[in-house]
N, C-alpha and C positions, 0 to 999 in steps of 0.2 A: 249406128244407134248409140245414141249416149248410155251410160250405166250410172248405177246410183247402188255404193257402198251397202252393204247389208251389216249394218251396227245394230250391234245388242236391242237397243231401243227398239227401231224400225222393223227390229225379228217381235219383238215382243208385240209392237203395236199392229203390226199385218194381220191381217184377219188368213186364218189357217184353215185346212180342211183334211180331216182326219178319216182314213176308209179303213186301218186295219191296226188295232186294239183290242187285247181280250179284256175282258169284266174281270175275272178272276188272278190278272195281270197287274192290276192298278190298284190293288188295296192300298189306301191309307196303313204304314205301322201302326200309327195312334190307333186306327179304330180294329186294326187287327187286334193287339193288345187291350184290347175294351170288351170287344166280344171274346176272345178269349178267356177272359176272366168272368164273364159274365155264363158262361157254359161249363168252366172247369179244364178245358182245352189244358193239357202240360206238354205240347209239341212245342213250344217254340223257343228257340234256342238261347232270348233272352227278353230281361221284359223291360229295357231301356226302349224307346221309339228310333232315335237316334243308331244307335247299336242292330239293332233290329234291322234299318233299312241298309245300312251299311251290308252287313251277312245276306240280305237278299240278291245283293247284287254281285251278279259270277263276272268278274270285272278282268279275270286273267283268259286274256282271247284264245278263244276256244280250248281251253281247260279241262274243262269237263262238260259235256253236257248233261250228266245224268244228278250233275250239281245244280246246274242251272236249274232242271225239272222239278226240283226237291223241292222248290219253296211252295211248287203249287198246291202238294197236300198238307203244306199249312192254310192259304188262301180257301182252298174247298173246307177245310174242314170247319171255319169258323163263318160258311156261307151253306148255312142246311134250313135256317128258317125263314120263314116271308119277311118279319123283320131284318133281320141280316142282310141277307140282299139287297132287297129296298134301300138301306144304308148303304150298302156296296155303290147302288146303281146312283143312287141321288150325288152322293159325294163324287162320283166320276163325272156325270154332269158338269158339275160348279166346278171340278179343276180345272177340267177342260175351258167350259167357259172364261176362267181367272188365268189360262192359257194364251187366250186370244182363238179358238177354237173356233169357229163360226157352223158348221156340220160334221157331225161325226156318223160312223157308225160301228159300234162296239157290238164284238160277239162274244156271245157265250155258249156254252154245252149244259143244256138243262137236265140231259143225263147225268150229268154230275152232281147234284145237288137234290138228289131222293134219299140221302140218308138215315134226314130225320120228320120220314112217311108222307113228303108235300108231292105232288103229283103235278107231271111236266106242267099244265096248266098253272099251275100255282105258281112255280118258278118263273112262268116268262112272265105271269101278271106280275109279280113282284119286282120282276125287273123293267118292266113298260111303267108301273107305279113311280119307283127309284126315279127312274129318268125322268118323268112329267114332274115329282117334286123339286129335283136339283134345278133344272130347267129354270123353274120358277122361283125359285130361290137364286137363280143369279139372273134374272129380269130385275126382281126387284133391287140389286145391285147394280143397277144399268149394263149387266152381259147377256146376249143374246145369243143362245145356243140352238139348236136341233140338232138333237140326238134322234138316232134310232139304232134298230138293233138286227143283228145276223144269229140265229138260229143254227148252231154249229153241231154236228154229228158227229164222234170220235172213232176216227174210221176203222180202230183195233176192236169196236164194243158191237159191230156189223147192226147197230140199231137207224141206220141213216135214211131208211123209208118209213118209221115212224117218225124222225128228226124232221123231215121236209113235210107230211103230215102235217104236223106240230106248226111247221113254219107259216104254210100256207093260210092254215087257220088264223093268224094272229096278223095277215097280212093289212089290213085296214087299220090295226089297232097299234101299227109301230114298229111291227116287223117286216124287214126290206126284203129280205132274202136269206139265202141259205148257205150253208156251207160244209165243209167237212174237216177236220184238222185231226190231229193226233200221228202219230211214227209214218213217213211217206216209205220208207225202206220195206217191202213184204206187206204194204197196205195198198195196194195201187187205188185209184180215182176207180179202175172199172170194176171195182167191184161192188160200187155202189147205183151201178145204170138204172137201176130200177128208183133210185131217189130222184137222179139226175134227169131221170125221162117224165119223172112225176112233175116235177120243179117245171120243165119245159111244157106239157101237156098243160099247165093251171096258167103258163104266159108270166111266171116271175122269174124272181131274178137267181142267181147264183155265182159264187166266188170258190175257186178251190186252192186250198193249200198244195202247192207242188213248183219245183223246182228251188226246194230250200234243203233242206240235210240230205234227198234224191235229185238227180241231175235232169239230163232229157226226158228219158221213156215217162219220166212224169208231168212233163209238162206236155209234150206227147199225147198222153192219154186225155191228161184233162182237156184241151184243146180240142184232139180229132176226134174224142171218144161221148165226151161225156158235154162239149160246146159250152164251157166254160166263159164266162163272159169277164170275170178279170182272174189274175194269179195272185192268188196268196204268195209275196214274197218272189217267185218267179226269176230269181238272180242268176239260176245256171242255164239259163239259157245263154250266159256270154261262152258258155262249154261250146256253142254253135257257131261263134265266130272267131276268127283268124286275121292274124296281125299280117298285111303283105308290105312291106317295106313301112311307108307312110300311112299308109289305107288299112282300112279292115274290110274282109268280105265274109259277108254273110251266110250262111247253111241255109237250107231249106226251110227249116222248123225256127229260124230267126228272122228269117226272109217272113213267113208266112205270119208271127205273130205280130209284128212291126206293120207291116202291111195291112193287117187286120185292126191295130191300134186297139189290138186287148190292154187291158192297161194292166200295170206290174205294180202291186204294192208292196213295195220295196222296204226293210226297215237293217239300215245299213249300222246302227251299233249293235241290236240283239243279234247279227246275222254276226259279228266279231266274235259274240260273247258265245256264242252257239258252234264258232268254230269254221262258219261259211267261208267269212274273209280272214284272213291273218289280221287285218290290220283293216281301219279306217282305209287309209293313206292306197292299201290294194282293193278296197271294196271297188264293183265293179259299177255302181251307181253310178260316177259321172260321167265312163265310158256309155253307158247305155242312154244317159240323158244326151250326151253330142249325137250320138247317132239315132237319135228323137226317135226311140223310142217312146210309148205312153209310160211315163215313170210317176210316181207316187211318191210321198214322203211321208212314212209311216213311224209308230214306234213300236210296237206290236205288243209288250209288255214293260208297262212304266217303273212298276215297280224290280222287278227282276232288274231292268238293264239302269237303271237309276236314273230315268231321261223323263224330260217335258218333248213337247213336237216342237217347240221354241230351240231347246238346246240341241236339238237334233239337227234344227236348219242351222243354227251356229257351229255345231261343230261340223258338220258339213262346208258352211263356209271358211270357215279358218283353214280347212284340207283341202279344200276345190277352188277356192276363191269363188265362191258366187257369190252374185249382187243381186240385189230387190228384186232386177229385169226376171232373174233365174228362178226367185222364189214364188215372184208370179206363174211365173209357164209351170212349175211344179203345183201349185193351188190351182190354179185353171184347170189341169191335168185331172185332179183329184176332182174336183167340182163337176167335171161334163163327165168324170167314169162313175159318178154316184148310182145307187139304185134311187134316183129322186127322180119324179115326173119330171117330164121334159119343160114344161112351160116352171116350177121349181126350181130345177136348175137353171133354167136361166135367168131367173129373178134374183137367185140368190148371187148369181155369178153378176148381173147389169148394176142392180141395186145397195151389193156389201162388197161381194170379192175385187171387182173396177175399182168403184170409187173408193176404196180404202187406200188400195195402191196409189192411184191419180195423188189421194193426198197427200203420200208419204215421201212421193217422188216430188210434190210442189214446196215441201216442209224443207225438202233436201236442197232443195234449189234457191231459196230463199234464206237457206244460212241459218236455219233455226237448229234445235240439237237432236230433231229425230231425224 
């Protein structure tokens, strides 16, 4: 099978697909420092944008994590009114889109965002609002996006059967599914069965954060316990498998998700910055992409980790060497694990995700400069 170079360009102009992004992750500095000033906010450590973005990102692998977390109670705190958000949700849109993003879908935790007295209802319209604005606002630039959004419950705040509540109701109007995210260490998945049974009971969908700062017993759980339909992040599960000479053989519980083709939303610079891998260079990503695994290419928080999903697949290739071929099977990957209807996904996959690549691989072959 011939291969075709993965240059900056060809990363830029591929059409991407994005499954696992917080809201509260991707602040613009600019417009942090706007609404900040705009509310009186004096948390923030500097009021350069530049500077700013710089200090958000915990850039020495795995460092600190409880520095990485820090910058989140600046992002919440200048996200407590239906304004704010909406501006949150719309500007993540258009990046995205100005990305080369083609579907996304971003979560947030609308527990988080009752400070100042809006009521979970209000929070997700404001972020369903956000997104149909941005949206449209990069149509009219010729980028074509769909966004939707995850409904995330903070498993330390034990409110995740009102969260999935919350989810469900908003399913028609832009909300995909559910989720849980927050400390996996002394939070397990089952302690949420009662959200996880509700989610299954109404026939949607669900993703759980597990096996990223906890190893097995959490992916484990989420898996046999709770029928998790893809992994948040999901990286220790390489804890499963063993190198024998040339070969690697699989555990049970790597055997069984590989098999099952749960898919892995994988985001291999935050997982550096968070302390998962040492290094790029160790992350277990492309081990788990040969052994096809359903691998995903996520970035989980943009701003924190200083990433686009463009630089992500670049610096990915610079350390992997993958080419176009690779970044397809990885969007293809993202695309059929979406919570999107079946006939959906595969419009979007026949119709954007194919023919993008067809032409990028025809551009390459022809000697042009993508």
């Amino acid at each position: 099978m011939s291969t075709t170079p993965l240059t900056a360009a060809r990363i830029t102009a591929a059409p991407k697909v994005l499954l696992h992004d917080h809201l509260d992750g991707g602040v613009r500095p600019s417009t942090m420092l706007e609404l900040a000033a705009e509310i009186g906010y004096q948390g923030l450590p500097t009021s350069d944008p530049d500077e700013l973005a710089t200090w958000f990102v915990a850039d020495s692998p795995g460092s600190d994590l409880v520095r990485y977390l820090e910058g989140f109670a600046h992002t919440i705190a200048v996200m407590q009114t239906k304004d704010q958000i909406e501006r949150v949700a719309s500007e993540t849109a258009y990046d995205l889109a100005a990305d080369g993003v083609v579907y996304a879908e971003i979560r947030f935790a609308p527990e988080l965002h009752l400070l100042q007295g809006l009521t979970l209802d209000e929070v997700v319209e404001a972020v369903l609002a956000g997104f149909a604005h941005g949206t449209a606002h990069a149509r009219a630039r010729g980028r074509r996006i769909i966004v939707r959004t995850l409904v995330s419950a903070m498993r330390q705040a034990h409110r995740s059967e009102e969260m999935a509540t919350l989810a469900v109701r908003y399913r028609d109007a832009g909300v995909c599914g559910f989720d849980i995210a927050g400390p996996e260490d002394g939070f397990p998945p089952t302690e949420h069965l009662a959200a996880f049974h509700l989610i299954q009971r109404e026939n949607f969908h669900m993703t759980i954060h597990a096996g990223e700062a906890f190893g097995l017993p959490s992916i484990w759980e989420a898996v046999q316990f709770c029928d998790a339909e893809r992994l948040g992040h999901g990286v220790r599960i390489v804890d499963d498998i063993v190198r024998v000479g040339d070969d690697y053989r699989l555990g049970r519980l790597a055997s069984f998700v590989r098999d099952r083709r749960i898919p892995l939303e994988v985001c291999p610079t935050s997982n550096v910055h968070t302390g998962v891998a040492a290094s790029l260079a160790q992350h277990p990503v492309e081990l788990l992409r040969q052994l096809r695994f359903r691998v995903t290419l996520n970035t989980d928080n943009r701003l924190m980790s200083g990433i686009t999903l463009s630089s992500e697949f670049a610096a990915c290739a610079d350390v992997f060497g993958w080419t176009l071929e690779d970044m397809e099977w990885l969007t293809l990957n993202a695309a059929k694990s979406s919570f999107f209807q079946f006939d959906e996904r595969l419009e979007l996959i026949n119709t954007v995700i194919k023919p993008g690549y067809a032409g990028l691989r025809a551009t390459a072959s022809d000697g042009t400069s993508h």
